[in-house]
PDB file with one MODEL, atoms N, CA, C and O in Angstrom:
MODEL        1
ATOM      1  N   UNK A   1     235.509   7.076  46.564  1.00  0.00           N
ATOM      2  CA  UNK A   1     236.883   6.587  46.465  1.00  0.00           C
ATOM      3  C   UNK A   1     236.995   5.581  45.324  1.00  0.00           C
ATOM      4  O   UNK A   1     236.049   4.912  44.909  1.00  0.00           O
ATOM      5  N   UNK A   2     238.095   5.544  44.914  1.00  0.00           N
ATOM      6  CA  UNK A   2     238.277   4.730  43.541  1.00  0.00           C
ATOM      7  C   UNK A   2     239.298   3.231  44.380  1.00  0.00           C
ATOM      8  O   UNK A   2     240.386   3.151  44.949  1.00  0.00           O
ATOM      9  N   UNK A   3     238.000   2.092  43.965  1.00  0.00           N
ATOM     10  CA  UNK A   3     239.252   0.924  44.584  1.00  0.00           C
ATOM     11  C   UNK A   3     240.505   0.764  43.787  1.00  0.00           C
ATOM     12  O   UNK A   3     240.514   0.963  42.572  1.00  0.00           O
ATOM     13  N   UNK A   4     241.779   0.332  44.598  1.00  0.00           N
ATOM     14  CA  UNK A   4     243.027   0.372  43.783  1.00  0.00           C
ATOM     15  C   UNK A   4     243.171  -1.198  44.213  1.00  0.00           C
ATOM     16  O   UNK A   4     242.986  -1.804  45.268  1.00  0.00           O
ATOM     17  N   UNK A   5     243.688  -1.658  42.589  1.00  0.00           N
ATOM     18  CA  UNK A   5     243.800  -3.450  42.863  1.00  0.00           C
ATOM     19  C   UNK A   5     245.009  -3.234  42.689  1.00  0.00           C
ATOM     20  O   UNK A   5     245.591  -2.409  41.985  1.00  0.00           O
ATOM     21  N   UNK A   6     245.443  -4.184  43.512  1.00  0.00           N
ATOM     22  CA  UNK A   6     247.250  -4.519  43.517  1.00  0.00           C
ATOM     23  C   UNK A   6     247.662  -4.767  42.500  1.00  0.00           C
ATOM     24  O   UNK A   6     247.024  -5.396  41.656  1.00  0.00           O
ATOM     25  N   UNK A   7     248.578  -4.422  42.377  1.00  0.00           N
ATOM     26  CA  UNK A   7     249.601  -5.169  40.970  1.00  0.00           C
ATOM     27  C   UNK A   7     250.855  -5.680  41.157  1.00  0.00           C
ATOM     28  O   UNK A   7     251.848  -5.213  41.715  1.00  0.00           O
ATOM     29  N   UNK A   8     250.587  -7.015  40.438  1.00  0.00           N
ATOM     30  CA  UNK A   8     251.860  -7.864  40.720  1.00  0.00           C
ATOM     31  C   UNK A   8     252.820  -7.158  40.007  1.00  0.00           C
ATOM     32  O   UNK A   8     252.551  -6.288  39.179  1.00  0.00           O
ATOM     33  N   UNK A   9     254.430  -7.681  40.454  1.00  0.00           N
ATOM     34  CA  UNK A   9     255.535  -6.637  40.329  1.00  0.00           C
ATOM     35  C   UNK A   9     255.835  -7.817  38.863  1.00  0.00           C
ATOM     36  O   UNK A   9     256.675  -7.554  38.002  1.00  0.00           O
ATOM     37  N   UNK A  10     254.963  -9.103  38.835  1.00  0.00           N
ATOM     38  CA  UNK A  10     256.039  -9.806  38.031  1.00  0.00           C
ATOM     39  C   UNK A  10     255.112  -9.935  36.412  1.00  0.00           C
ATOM     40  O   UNK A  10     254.456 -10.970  36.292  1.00  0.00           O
ATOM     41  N   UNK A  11     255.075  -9.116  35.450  1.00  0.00           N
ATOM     42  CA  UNK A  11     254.317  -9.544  34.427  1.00  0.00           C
ATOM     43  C   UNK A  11     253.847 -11.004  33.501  1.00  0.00           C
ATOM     44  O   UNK A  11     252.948 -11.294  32.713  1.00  0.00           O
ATOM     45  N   UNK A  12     254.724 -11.514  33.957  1.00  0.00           N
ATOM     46  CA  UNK A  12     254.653 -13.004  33.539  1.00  0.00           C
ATOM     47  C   UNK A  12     253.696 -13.613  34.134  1.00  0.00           C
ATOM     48  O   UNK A  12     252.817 -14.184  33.489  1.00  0.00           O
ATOM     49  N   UNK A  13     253.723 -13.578  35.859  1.00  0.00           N
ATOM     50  CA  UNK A  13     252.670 -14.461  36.238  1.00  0.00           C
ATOM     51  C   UNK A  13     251.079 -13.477  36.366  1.00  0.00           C
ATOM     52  O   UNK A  13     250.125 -14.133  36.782  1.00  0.00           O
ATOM     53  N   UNK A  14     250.930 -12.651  36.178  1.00  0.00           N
ATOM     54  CA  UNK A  14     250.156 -11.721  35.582  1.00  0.00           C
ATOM     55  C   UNK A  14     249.593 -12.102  34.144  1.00  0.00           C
ATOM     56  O   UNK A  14     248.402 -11.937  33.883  1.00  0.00           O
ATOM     57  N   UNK A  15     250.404 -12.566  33.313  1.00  0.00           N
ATOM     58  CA  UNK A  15     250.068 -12.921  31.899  1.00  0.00           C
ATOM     59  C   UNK A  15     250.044 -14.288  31.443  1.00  0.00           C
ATOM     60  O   UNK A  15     249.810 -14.583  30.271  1.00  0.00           O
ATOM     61  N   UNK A  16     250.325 -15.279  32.517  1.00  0.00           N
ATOM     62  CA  UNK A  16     250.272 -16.471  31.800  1.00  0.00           C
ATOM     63  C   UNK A  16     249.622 -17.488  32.975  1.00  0.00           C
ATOM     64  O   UNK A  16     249.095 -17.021  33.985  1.00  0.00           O
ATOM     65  N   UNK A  17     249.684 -18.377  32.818  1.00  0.00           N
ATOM     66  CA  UNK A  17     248.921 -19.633  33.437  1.00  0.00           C
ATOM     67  C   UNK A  17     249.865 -20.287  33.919  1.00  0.00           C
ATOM     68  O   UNK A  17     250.489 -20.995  33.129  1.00  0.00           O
ATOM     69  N   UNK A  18     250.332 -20.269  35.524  1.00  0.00           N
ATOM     70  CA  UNK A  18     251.438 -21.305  35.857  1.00  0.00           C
ATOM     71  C   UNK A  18     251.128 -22.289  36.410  1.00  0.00           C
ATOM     72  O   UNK A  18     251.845 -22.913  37.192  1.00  0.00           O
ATOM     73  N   UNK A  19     249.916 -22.591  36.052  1.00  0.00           N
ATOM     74  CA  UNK A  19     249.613 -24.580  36.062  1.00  0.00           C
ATOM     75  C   UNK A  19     250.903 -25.006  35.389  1.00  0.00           C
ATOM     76  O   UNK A  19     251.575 -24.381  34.568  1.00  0.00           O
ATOM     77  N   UNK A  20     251.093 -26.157  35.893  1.00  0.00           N
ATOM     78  CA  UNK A  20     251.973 -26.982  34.926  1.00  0.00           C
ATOM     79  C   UNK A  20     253.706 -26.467  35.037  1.00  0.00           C
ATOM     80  O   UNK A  20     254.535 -27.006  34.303  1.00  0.00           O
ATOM     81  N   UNK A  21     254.131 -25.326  36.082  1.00  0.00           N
ATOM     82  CA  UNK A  21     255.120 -25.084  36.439  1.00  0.00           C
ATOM     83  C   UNK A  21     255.741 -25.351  37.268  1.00  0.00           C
ATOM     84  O   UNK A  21     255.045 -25.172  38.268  1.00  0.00           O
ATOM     85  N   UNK A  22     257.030 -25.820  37.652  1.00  0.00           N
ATOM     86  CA  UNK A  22     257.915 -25.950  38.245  1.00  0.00           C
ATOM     87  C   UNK A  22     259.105 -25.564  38.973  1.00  0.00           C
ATOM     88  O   UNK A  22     260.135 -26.059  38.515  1.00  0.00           O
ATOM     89  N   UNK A  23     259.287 -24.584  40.295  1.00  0.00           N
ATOM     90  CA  UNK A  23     259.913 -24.104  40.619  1.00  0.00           C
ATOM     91  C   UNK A  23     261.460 -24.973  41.155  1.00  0.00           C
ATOM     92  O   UNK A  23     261.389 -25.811  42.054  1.00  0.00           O
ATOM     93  N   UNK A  24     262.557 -24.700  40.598  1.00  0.00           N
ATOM     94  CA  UNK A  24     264.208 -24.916  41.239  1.00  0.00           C
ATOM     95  C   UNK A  24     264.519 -24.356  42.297  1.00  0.00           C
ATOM     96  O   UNK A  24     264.054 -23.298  42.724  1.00  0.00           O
ATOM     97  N   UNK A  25     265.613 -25.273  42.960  1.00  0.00           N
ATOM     98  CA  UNK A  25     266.170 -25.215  44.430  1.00  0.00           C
ATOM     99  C   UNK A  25     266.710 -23.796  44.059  1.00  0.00           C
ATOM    100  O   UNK A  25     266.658 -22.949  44.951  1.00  0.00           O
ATOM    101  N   UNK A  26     267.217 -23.444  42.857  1.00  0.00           N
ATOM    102  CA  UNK A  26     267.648 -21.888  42.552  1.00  0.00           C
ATOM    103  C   UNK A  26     266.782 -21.056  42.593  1.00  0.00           C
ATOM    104  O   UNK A  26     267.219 -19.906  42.553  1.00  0.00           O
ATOM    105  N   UNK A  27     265.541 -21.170  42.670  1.00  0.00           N
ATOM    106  CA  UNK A  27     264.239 -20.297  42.713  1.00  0.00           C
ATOM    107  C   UNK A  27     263.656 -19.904  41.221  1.00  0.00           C
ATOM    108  O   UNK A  27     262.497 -19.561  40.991  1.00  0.00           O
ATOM    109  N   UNK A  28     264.586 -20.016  40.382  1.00  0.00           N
ATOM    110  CA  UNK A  28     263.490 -20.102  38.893  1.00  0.00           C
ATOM    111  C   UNK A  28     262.231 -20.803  38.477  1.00  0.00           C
ATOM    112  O   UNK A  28     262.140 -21.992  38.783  1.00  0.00           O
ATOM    113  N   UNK A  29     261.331 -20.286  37.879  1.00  0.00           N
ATOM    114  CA  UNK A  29     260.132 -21.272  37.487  1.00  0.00           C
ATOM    115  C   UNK A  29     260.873 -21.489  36.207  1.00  0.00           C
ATOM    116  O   UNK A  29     261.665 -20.839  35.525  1.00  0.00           O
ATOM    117  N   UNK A  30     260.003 -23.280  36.125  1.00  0.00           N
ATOM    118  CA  UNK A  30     260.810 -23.852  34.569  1.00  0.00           C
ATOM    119  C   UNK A  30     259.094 -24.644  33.977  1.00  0.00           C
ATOM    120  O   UNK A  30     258.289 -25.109  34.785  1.00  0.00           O
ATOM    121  N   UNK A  31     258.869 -24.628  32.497  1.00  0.00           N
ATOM    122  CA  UNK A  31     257.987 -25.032  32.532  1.00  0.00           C
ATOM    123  C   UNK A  31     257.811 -26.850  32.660  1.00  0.00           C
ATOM    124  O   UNK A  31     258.748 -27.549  32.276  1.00  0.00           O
ATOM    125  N   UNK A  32     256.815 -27.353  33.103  1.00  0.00           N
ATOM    126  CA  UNK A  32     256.451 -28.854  33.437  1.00  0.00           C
ATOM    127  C   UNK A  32     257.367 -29.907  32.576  1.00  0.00           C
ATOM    128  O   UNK A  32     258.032 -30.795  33.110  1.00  0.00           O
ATOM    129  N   UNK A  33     257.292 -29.639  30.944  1.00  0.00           N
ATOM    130  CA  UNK A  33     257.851 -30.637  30.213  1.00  0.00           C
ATOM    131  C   UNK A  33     259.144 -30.429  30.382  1.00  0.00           C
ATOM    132  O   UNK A  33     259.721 -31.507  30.247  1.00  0.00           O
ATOM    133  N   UNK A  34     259.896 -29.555  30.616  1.00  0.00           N
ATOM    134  CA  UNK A  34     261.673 -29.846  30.743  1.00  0.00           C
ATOM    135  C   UNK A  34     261.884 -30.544  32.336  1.00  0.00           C
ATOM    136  O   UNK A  34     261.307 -30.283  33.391  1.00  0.00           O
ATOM    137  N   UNK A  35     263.011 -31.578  31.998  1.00  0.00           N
ATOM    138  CA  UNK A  35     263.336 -32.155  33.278  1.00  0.00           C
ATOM    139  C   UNK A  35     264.746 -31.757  33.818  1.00  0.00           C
ATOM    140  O   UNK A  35     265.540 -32.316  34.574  1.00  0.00           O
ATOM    141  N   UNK A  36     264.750 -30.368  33.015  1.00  0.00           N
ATOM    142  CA  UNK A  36     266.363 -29.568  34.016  1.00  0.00           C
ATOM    143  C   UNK A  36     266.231 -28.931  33.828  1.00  0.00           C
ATOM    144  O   UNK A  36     265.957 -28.416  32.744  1.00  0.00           O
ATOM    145  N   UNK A  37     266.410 -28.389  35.278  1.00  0.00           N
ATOM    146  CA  UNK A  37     266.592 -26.119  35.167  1.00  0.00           C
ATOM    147  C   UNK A  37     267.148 -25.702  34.163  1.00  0.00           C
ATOM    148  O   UNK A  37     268.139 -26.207  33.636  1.00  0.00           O
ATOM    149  N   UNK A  38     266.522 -24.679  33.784  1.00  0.00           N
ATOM    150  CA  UNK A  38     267.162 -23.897  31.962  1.00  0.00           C
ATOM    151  C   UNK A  38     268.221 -22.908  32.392  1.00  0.00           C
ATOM    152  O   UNK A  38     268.955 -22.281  31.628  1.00  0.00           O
ATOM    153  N   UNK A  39     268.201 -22.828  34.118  1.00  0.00           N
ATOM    154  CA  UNK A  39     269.360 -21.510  34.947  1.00  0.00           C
ATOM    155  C   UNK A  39     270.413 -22.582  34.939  1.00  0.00           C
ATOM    156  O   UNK A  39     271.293 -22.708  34.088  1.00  0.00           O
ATOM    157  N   UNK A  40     270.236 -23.252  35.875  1.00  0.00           N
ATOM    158  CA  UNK A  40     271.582 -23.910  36.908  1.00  0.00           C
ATOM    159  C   UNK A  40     271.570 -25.373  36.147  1.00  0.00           C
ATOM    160  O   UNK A  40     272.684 -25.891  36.229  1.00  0.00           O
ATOM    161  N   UNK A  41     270.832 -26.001  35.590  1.00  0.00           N
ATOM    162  CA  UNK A  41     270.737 -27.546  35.202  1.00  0.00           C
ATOM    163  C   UNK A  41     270.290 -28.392  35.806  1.00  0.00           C
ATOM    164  O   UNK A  41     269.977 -29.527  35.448  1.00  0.00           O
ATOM    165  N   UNK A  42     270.209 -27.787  37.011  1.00  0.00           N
ATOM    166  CA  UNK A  42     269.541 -29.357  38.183  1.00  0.00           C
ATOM    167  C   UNK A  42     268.443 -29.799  37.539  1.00  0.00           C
ATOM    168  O   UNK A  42     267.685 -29.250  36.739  1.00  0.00           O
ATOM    169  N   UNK A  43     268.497 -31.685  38.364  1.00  0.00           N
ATOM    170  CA  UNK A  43     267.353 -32.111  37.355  1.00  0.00           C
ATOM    171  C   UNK A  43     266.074 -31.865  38.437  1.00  0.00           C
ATOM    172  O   UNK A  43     266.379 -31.619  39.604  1.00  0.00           O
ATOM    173  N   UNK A  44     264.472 -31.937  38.013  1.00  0.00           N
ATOM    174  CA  UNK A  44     263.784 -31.558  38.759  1.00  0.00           C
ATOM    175  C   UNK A  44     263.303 -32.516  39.951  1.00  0.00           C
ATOM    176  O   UNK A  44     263.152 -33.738  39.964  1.00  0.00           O
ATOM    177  N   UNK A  45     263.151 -31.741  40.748  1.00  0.00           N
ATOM    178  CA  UNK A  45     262.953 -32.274  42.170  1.00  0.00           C
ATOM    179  C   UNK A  45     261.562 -32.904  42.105  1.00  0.00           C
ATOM    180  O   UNK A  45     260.663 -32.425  41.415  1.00  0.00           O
ATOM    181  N   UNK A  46     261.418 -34.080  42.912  1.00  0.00           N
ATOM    182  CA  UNK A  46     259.887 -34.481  42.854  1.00  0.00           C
ATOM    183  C   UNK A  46     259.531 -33.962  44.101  1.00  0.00           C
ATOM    184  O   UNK A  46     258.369 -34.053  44.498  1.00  0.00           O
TER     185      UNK A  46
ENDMDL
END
C-alpha cells in the first residue's frame, strides 16, 4: 500500500512559517508587525 499524507486545503500555511502571526476576531491571519487587521481594521487583540 502506498501511504497517503494529508493535504492541507490552505497553501499558504503549507508554504510559509506562521510563527509570528496573528489571528482577528474576523478570523483572518495578519502578520506580527501590523497592529490592525488588513480585512476589518480592528486593532490587535492581546
Amino acid at each position: 500500500m502506498v501511504e497517503v499524507k494529508k493535504e492541507s486545503k490552505c497553501q499558504i500555511c503549507d508554504s510559509y512559517n506562521m510563527k509570528g502571526m496573528w489571528q482577528c476576531e474576523c478570523g483572518v491571519m495578519n502578520v506580527s508587525k501590523n497592529e490592525k487587521c488588513w480585512k476589518c481594521g480592528r486593532p490587535r487583540g492581546i
